[in-house]
MDTraj code that builds the backbone (N, CA, C; nanometers):
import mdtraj as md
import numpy as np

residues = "UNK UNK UNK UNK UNK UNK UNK UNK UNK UNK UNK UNK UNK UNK UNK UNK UNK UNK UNK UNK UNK UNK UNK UNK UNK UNK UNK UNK UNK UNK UNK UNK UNK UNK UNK UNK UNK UNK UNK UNK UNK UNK UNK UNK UNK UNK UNK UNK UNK UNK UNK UNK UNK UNK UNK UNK UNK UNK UNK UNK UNK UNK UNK UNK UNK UNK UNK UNK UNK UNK UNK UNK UNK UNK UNK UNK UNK UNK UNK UNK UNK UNK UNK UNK UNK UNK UNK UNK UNK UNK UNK UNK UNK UNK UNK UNK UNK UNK UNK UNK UNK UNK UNK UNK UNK UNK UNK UNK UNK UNK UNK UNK UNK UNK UNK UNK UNK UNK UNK UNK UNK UNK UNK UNK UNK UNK UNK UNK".split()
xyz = np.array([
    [-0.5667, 0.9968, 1.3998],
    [-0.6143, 1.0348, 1.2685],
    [-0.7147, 1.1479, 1.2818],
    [-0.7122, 1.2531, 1.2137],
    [-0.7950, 1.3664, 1.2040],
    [-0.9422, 1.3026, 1.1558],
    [-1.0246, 1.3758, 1.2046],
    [-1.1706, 1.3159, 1.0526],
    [-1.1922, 1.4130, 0.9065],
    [-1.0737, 1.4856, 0.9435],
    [-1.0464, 1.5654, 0.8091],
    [-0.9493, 1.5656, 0.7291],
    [-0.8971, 1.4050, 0.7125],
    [-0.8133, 1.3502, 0.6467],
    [-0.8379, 1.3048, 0.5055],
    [-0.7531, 1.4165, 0.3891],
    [-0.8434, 1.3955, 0.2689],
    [-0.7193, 1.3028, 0.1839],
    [-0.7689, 1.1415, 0.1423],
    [-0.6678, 1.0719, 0.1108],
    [-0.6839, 1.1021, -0.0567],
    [-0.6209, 1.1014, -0.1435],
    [-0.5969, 1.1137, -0.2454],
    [-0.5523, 1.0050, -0.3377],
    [-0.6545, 0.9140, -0.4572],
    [-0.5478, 0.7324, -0.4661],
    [-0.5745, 0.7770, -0.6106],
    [-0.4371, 0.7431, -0.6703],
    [-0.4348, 0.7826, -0.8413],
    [-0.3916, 0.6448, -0.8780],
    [-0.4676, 0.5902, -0.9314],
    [-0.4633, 0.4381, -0.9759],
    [-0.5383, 0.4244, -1.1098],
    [-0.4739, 0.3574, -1.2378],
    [-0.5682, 0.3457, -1.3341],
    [-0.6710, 0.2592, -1.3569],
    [-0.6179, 0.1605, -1.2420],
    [-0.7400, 0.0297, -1.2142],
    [-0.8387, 0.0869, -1.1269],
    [-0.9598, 0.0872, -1.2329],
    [-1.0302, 0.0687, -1.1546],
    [-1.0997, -0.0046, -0.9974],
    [-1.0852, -0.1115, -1.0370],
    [-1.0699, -0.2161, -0.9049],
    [-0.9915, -0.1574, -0.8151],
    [-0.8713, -0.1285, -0.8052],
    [-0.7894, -0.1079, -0.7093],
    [-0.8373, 0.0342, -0.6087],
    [-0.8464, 0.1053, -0.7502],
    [-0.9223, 0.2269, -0.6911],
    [-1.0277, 0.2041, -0.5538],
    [-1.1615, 0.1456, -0.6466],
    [-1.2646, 0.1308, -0.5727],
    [-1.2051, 0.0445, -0.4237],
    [-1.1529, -0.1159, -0.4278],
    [-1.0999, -0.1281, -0.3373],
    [-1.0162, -0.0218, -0.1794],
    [-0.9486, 0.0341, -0.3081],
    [-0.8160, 0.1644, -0.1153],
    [-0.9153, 0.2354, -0.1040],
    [-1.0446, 0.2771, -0.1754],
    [-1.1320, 0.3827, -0.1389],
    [-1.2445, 0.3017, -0.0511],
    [-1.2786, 0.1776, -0.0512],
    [-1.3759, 0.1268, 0.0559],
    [-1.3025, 0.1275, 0.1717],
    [-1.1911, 0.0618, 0.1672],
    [-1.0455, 0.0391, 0.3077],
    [-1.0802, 0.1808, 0.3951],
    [-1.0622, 0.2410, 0.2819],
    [-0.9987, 0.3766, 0.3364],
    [-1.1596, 0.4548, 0.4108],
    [-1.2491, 0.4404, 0.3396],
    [-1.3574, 0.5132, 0.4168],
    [-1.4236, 0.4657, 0.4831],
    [-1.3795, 0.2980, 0.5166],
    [-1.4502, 0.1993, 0.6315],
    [-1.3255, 0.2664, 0.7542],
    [-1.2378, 0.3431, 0.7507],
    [-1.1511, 0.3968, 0.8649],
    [-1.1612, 0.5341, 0.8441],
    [-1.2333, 0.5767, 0.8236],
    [-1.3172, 0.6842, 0.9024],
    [-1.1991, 0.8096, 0.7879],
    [-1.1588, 0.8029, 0.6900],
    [-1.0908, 0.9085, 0.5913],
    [-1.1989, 0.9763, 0.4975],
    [-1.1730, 1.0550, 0.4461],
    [-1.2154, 1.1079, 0.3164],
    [-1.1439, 1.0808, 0.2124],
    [-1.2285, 1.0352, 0.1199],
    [-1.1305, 0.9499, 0.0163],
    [-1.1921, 0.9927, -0.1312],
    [-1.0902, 1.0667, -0.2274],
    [-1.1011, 1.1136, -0.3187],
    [-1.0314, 1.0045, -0.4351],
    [-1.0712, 0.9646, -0.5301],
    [-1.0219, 0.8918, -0.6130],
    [-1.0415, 0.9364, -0.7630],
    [-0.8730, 0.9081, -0.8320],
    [-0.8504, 0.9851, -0.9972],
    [-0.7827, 0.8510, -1.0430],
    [-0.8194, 0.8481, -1.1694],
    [-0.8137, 0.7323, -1.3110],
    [-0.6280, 0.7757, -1.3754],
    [-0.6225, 0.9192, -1.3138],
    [-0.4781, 0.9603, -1.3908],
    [-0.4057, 1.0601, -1.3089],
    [-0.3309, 1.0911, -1.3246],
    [-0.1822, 1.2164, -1.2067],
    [-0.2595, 1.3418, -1.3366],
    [-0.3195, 1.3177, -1.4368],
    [-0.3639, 1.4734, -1.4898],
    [-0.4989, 1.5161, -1.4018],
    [-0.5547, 1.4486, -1.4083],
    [-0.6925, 1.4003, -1.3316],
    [-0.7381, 1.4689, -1.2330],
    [-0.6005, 1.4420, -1.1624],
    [-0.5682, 1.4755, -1.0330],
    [-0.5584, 1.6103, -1.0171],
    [-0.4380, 1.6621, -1.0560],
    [-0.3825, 1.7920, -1.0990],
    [-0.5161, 1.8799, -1.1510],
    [-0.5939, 1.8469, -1.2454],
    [-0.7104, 1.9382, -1.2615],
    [-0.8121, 1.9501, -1.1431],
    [-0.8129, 1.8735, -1.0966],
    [-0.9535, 1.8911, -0.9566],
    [-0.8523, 2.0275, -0.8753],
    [-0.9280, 2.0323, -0.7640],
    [-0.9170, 2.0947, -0.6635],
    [-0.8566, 2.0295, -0.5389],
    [-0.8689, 1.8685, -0.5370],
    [-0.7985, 1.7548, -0.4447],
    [-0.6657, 1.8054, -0.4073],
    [-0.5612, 1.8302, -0.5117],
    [-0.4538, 1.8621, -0.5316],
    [-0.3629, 1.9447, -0.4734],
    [-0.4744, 2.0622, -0.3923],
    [-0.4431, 2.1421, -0.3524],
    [-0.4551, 2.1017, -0.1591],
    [-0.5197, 2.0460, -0.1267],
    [-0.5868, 2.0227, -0.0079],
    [-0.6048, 1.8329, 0.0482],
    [-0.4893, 1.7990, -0.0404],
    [-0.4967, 1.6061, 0.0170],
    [-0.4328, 1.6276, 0.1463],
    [-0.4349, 1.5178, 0.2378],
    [-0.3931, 1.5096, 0.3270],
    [-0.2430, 1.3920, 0.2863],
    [-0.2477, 1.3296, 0.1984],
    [-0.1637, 1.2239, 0.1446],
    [-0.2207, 1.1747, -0.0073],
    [-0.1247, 1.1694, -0.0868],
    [-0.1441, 1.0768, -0.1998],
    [-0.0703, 0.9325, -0.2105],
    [-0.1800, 0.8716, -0.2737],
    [-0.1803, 0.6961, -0.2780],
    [-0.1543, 0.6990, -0.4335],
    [-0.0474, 0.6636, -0.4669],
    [-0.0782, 0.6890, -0.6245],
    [0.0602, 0.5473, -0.6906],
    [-0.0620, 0.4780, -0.7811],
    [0.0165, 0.4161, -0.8443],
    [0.1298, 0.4560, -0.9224],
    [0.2583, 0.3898, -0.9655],
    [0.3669, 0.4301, -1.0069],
    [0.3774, 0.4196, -1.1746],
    [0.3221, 0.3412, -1.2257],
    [0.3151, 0.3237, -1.3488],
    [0.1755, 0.3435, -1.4043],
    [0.1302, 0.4702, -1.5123],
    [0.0161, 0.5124, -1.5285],
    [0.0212, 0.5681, -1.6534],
    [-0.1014, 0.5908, -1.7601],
    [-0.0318, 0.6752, -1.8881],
    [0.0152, 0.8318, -1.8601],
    [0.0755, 0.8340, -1.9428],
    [0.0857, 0.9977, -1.9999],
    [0.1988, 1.0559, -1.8913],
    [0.1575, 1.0748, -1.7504],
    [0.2578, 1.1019, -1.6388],
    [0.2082, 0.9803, -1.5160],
    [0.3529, 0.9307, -1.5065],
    [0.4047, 0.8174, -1.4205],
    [0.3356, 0.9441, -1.2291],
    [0.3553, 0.8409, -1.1427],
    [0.2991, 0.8728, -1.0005],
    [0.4879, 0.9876, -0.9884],
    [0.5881, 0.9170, -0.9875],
    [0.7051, 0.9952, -0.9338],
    [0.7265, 1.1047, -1.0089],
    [0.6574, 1.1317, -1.1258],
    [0.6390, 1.2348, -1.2047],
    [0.5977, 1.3534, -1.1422],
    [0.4751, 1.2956, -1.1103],
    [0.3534, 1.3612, -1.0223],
    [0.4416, 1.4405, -0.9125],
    [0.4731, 1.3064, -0.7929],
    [0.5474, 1.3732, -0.6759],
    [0.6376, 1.4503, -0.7133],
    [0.7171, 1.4574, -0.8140],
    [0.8273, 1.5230, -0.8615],
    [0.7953, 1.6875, -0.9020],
    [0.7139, 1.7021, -0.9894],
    [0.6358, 1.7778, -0.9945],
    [0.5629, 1.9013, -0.8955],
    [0.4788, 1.8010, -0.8397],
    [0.4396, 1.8679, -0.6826],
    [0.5462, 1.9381, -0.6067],
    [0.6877, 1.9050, -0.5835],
    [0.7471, 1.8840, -0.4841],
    [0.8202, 2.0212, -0.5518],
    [0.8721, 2.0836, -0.6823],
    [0.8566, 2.2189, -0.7489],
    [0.8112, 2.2658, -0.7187],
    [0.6727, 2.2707, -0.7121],
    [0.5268, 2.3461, -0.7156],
    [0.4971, 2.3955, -0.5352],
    [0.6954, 2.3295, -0.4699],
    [0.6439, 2.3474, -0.3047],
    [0.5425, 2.2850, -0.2271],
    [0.4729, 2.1989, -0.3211],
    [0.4076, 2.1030, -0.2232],
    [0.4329, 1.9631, -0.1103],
    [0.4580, 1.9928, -0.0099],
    [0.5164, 1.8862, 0.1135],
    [0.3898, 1.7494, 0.1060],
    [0.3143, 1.7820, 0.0589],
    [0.2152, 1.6241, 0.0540],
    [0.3028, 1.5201, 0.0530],
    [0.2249, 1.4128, 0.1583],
    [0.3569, 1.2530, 0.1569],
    [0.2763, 1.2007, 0.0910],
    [0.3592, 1.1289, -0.0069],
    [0.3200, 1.0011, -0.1089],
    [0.3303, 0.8875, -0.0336],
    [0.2483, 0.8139, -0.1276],
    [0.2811, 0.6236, -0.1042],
    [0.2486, 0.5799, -0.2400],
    [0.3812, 0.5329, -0.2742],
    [0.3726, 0.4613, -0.4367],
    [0.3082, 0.3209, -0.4167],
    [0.2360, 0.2754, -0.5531],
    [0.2166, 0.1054, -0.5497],
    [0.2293, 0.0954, -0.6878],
    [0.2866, -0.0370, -0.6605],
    [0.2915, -0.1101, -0.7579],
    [0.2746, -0.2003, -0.8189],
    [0.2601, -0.2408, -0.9655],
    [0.2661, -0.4021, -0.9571],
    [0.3650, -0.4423, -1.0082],
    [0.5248, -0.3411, -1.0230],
    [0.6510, -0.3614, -1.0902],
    [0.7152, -0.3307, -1.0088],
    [0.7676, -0.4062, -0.8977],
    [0.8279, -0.3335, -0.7349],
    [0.9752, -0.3185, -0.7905],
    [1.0200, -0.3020, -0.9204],
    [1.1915, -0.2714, -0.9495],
    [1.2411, -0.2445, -0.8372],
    [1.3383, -0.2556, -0.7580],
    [1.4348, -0.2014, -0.6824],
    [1.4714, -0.0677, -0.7382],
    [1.5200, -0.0583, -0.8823],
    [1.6089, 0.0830, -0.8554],
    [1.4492, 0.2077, -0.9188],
    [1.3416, 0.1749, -0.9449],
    [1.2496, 0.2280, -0.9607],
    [1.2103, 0.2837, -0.7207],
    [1.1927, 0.2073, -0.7155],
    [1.1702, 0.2458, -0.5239],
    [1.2370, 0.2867, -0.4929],
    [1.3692, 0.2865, -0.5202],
    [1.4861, 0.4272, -0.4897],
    [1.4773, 0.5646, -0.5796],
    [1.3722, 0.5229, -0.6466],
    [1.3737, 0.6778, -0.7275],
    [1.2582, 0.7461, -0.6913],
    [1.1496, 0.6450, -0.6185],
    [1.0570, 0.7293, -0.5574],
    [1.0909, 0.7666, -0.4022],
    [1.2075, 0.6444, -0.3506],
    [1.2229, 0.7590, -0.2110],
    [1.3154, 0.8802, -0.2381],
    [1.3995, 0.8238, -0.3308],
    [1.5183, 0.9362, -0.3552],
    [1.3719, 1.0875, -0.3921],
    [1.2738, 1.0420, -0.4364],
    [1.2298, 1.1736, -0.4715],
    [1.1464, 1.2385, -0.4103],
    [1.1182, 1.1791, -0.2778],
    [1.0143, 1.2279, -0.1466],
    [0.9413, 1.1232, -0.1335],
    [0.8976, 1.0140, -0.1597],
    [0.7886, 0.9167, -0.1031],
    [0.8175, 0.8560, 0.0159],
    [0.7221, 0.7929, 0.1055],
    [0.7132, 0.7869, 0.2339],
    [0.6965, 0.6157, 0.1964],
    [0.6596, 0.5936, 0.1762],
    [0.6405, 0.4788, 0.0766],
    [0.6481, 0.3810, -0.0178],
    [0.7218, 0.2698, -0.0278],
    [0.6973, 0.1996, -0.1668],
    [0.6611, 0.0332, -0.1101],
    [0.5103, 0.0029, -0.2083],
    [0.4657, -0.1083, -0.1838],
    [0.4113, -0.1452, -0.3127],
    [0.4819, -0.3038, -0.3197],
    [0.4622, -0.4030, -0.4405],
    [0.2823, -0.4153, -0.4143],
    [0.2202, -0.4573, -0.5403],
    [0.0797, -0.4791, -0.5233],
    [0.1088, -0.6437, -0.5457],
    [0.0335, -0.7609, -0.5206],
    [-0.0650, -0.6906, -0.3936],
    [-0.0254, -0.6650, -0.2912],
    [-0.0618, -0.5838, -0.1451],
    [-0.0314, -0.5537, -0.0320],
    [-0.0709, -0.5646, 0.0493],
    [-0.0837, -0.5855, 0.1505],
    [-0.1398, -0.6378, 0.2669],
    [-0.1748, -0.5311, 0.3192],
    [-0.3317, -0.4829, 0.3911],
    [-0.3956, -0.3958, 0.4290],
    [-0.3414, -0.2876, 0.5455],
    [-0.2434, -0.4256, 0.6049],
    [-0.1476, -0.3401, 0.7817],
    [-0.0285, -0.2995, 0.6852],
    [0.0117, -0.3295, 0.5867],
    [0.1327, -0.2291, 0.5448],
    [0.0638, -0.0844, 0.5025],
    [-0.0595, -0.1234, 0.4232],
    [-0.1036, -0.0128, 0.3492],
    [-0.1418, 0.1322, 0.4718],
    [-0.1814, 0.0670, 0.5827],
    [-0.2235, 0.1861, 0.6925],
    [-0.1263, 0.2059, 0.7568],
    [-0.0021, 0.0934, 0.7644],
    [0.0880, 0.1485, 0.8269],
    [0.1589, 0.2923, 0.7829],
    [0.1633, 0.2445, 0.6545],
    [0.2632, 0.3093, 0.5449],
    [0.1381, 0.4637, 0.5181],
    [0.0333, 0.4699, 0.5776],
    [-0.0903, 0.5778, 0.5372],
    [-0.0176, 0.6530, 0.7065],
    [-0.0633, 0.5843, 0.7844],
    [-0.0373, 0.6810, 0.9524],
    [0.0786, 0.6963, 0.9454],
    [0.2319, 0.6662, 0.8901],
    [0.3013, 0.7282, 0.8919],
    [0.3489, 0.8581, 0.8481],
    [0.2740, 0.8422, 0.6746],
    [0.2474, 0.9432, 0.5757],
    [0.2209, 1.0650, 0.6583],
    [0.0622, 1.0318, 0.7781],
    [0.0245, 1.1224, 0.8138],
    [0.0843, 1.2098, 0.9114],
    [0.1554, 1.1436, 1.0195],
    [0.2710, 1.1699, 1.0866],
    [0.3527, 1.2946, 1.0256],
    [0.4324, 1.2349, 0.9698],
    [0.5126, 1.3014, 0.9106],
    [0.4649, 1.4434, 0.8392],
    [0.3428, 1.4461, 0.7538],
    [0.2717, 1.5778, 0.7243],
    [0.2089, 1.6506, 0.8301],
    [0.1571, 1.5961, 0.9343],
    [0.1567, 1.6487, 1.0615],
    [0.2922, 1.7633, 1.0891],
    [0.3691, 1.6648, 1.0807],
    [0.5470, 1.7375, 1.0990],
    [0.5383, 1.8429, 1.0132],
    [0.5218, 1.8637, 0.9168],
    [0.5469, 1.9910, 0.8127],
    [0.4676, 2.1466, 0.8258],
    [0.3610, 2.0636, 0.8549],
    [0.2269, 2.1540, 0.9199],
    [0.2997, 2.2852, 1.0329],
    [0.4140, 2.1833, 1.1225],
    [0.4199, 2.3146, 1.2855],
    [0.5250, 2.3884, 1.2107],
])
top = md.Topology()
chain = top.add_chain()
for i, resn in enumerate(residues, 1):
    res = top.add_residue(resn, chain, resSeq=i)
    for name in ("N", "CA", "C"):
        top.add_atom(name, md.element.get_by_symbol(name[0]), res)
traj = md.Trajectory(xyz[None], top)
């Protein structure tokens, strides 16, 4: 893991938020956290995450929206969707649409880093 790993978690719960953002900066990340995928998109995060954590169901624009979006815009950032509606043909529409990722909430902390160091892996890969 780099120490200049900037994680990115778009969750409308609060709780959840605060929660992947303690996880995440008790393991040594930089951890940026947004209430919405507009939120997001307006900061400067957007441009410079190392990975986005972003819930799948949110107002206004959904997380695969987001990635969908991004992924136009030429951005290679790896996602990791969560959820608390694990649909089957909803998780084929976020891998079908670039996610590295799909995890039902709640989740168990070794999926969540698994499913994060792979993310990172793989954007590693895009980088050479």
């Amino acid at each position: 893991m780099s120490a200049a790993s900037v994680i990115s978690v778009l969750d409308d719960d609060p709780f959840l938020r605060a929660a992947v953002n303690n996880l995440l900066e008790s393991r040594g990340y930089i951890v940026h956290t947004f209430a919405s995928a507009e939120e997001f998109l307006r900061s400067t995060d957007s441009n410079n995450t190392s990975c986005v954590i972003a819930d799948v169901q949110m107002p206004l624009m959904t997380g695969i929206d987001l990635l969908t979006q991004m992924r136009a815009h030429g951005s290679a950032t790896p996602f990791i969707f969560i959820t608390a509606f694990p649909d089957e043909s909803v998780r084929e529409r976020a891998l079908k649409a670039g996610a590295t990722c799909f995890l039902g909430k709640p989740f168990a902390t070794s999926d969540l880093m698994q499913c994060l160091n792979r993310a990172l892996a793989a954007g590693d890969e895009t980088m050479e």
